[in-house]
PASE-61498 format. One record per residue (C-alpha): y, z negated, x negated; residue number from 1; residue in three letters. Coordinates in Angstrom, 2 decimals. Layout:
<sefis>
SEFI      c2      c3      c1 num residu
SEFI       Y       Z       X NUM    ALA
...
</sefis>
This chain:
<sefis>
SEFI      c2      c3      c1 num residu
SEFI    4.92   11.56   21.60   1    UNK
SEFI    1.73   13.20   19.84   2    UNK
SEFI   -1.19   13.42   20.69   3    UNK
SEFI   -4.25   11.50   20.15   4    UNK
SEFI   -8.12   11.24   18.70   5    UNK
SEFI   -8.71   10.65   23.09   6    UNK
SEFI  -12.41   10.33   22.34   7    UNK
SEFI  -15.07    9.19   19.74   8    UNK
SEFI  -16.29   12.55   19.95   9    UNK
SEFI  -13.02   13.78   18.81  10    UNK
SEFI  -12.57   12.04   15.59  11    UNK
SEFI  -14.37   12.77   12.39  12    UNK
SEFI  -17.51   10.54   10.76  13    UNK
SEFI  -15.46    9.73    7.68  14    UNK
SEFI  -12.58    8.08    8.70  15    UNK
SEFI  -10.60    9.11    5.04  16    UNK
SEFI  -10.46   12.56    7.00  17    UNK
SEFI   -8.62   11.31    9.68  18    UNK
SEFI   -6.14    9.20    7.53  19    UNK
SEFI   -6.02   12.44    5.51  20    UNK
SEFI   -4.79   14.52    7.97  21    UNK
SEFI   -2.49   11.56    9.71  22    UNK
SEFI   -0.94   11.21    6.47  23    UNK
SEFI   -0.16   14.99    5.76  24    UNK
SEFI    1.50   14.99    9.65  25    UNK
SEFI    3.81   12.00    8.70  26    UNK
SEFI    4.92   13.67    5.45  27    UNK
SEFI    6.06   16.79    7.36  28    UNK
SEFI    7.61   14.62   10.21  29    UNK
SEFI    8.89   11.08    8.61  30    UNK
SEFI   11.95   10.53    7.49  31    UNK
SEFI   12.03   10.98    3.23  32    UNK
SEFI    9.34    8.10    1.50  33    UNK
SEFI    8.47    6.96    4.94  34    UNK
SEFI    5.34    8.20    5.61  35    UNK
SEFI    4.35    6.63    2.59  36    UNK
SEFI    5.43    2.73    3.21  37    UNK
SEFI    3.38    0.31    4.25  38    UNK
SEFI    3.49   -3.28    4.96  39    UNK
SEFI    1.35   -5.36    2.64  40    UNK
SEFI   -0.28   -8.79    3.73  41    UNK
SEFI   -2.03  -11.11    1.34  42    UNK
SEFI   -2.29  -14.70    1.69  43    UNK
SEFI   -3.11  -17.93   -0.32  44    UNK
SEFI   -6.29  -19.56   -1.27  45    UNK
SEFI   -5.58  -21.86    1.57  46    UNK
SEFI   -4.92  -18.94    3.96  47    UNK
SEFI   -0.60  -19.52    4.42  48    UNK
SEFI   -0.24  -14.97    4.71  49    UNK
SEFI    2.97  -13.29    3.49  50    UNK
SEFI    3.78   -9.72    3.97  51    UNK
SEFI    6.71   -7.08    2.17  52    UNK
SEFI    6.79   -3.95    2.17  53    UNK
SEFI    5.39   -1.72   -0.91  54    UNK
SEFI    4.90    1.96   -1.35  55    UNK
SEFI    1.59    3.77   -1.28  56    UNK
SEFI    0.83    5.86   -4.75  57    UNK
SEFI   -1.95    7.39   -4.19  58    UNK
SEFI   -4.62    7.73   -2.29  59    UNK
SEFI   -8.20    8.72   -2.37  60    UNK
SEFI  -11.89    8.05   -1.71  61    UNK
SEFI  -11.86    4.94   -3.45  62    UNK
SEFI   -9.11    3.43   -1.37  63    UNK
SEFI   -5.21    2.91   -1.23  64    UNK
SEFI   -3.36    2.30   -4.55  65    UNK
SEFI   -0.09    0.28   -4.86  66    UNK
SEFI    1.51   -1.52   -8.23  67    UNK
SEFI    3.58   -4.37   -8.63  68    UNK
SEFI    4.56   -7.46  -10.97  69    UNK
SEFI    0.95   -9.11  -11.76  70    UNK
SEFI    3.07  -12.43  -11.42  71    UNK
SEFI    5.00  -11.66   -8.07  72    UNK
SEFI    4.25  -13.86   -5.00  73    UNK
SEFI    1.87  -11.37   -3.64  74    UNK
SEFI    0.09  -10.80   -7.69  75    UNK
SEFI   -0.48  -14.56   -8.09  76    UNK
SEFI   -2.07  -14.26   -4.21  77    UNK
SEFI   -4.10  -11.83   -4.82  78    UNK
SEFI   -5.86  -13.40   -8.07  79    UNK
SEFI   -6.89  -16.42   -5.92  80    UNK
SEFI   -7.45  -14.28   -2.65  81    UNK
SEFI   -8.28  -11.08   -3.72  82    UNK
SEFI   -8.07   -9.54    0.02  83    UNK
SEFI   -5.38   -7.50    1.74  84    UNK
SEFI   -4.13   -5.82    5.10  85    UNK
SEFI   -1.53   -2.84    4.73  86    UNK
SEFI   -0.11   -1.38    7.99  87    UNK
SEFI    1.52    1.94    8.07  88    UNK
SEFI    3.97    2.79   10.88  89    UNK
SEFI    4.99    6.48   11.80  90    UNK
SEFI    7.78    6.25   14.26  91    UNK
SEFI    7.96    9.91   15.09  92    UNK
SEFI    4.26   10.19   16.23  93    UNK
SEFI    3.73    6.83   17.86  94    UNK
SEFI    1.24    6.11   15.33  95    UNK
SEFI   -0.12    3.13   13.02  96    UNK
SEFI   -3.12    2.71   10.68  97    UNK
SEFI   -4.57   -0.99    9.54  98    UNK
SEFI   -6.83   -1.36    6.84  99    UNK
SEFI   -7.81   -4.32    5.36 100    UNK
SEFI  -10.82   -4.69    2.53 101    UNK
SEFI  -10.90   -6.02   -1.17 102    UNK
SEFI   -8.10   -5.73   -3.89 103    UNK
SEFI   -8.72   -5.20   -7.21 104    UNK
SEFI   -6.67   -4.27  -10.43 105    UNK
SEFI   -6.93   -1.08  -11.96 106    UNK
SEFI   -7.80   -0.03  -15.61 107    UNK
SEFI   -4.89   -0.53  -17.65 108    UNK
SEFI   -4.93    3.19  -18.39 109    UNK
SEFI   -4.44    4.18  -14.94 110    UNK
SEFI   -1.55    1.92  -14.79 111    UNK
SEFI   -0.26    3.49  -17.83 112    UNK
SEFI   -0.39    7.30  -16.76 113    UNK
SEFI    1.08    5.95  -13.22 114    UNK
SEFI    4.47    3.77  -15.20 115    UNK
SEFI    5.36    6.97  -17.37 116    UNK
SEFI    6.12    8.83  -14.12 117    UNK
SEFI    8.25    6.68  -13.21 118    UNK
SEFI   11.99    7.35  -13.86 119    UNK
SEFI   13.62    5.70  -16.93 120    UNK
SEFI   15.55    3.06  -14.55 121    UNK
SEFI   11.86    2.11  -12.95 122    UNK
SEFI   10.48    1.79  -15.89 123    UNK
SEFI   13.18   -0.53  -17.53 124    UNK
SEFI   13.88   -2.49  -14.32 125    UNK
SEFI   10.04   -3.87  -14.57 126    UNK
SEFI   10.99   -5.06  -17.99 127    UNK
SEFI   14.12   -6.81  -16.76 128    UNK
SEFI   13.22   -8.63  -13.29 129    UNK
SEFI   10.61  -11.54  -13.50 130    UNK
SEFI    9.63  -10.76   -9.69 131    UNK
SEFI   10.18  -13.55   -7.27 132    UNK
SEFI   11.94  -16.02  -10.08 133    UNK
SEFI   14.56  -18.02   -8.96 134    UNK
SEFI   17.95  -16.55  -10.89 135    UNK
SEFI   20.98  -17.66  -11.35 136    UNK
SEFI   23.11  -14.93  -10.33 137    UNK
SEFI   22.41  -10.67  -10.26 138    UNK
SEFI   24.40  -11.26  -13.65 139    UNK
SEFI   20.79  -11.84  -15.17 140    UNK
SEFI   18.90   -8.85  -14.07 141    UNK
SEFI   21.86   -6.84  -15.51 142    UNK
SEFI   21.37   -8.27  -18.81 143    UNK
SEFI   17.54   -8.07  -18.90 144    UNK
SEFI   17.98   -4.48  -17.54 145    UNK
SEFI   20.42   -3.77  -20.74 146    UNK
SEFI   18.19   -5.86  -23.19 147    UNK
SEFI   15.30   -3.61  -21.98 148    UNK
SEFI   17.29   -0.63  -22.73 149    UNK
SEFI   18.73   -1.48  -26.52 150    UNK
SEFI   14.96   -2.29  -27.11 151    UNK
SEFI   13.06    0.51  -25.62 152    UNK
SEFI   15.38    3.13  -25.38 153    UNK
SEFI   13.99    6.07  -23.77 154    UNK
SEFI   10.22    5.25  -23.66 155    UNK
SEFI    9.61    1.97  -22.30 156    UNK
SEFI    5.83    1.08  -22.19 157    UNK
SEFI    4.08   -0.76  -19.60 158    UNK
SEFI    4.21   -4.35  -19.39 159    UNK
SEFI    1.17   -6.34  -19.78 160    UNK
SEFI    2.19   -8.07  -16.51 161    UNK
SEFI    2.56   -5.00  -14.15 162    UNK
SEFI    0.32   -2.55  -12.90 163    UNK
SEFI   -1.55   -1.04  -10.01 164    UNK
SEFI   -4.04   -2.12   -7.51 165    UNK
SEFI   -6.58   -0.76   -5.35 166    UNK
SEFI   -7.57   -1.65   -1.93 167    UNK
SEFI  -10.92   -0.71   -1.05 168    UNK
SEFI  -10.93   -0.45    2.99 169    UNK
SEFI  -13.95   -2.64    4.62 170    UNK
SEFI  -12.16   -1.31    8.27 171    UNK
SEFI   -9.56    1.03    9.18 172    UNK
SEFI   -8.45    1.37   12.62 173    UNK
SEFI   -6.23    3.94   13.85 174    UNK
SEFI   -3.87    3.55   16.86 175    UNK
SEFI   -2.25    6.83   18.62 176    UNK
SEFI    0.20    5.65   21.88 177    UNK
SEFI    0.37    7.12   24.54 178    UNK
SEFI    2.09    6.31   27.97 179    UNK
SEFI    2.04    3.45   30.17 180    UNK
SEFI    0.60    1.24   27.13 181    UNK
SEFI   -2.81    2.52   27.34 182    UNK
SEFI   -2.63    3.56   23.81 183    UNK
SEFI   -5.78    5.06   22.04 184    UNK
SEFI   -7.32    2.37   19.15 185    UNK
SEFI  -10.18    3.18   17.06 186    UNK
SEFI  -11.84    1.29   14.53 187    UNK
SEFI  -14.45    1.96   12.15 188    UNK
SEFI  -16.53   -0.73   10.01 189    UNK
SEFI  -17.80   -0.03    6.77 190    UNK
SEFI  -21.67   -0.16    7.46 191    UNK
SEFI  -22.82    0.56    3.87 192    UNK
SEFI  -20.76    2.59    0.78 193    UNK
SEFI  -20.54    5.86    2.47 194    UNK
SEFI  -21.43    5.27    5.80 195    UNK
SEFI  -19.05    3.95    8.57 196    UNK
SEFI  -19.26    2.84   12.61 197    UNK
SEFI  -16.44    4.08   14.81 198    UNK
SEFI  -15.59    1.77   17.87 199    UNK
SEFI  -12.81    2.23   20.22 200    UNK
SEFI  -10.69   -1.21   21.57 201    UNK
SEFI   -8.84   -1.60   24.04 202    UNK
SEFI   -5.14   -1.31   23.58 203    UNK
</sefis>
């Protein structure tokens, strides 16, 4: 089991640092794309939550950055309730991080230099699969994935309906376990832009 942030005094001011450096441990000890999924909670207008798992790409002061299908369950949330909690859960160090704060889209440009990374079969897929439509059988994403193809060949461009998001973290709270349950939480609140409180909780 690793160790811990064991005391306020321990853990930096800023807590990006400390995700920083929690992140960089993960990658070196999580199995392959691990370290980098995280579950993602939105909910209605009316407050009835859902939560799937989605892939953090990228990361930096601003916040955490995810894409999806503007019209998926959790797009269509997100217009109406445009707040979000991601968890991220590294089994080999006994170790999560929760963040919740305010979603928004990103420029379509960053969307755009983010989907031509992607590989071809990405890139095509978002073309063919309406996200969270009822189908008929797999025998439709198939065909929308080889209509996609003959149309775009090579260099598929972005759909208007897909692209990134950024959460920008109002709290982040980082929990470290350790034995007998009396695991190590710490939370710090956004206080103004650059300026945060760091609390510890009770496990």
């Amino acid at each position: 089991m690793a160790g811990g942030p064991y005391t306020l005094e321990e853990i930096p001011p800023d807590p990006f640092e400390l995700f920083e450096g929690w992140l960089a441990e993960a990658r070196a000890t999580e199995p392959p794309d691990r370290a980098d999924a995280m579950a993602l909670a939105t909910a209605t207008a009316g407050g009835v939550p859902s939560a799937r798992m989605v892939m953090l790409r990228r990361f930096d002061r601003r916040g955490f950055v995810f894409h999806t299908n503007y019209e998926s369950r959790k797009g269509r949330e997100l217009a109406k309730n445009p707040r979000a909690g991601v968890v991220f859960h590294w089994h080999e160090l006994h170790r999560q991080v929760i963040v919740t704060g305010e979603v928004r889209r990103l420029p379509r440009e960053e969307s755009e230099a983010y989907f031509d990374t992607r590989p071809l079969g990405h890139r095509l897929s978002a073309w063919a699969s309406h996200q969270d439509e009822v189908i008929s059988d797999r025998s439709v994403l198939e065909r929308g994935f080889t209509e996609a193809a003959e149309r775009f060949g090579e260099d598929p461009p972005l759909p208007d309906y897909w692209g990134g998001y950024l959460l920008t973290p109002a709290t982040m709270e980082f929990w470290q376990g350790r034995a007998d349950r009396l695991h190590d939480r710490v939370r710090y609140e956004r206080t103004d832009p650059d300026e945060w409180r760091a609390d510890r909780l009770a496990p």
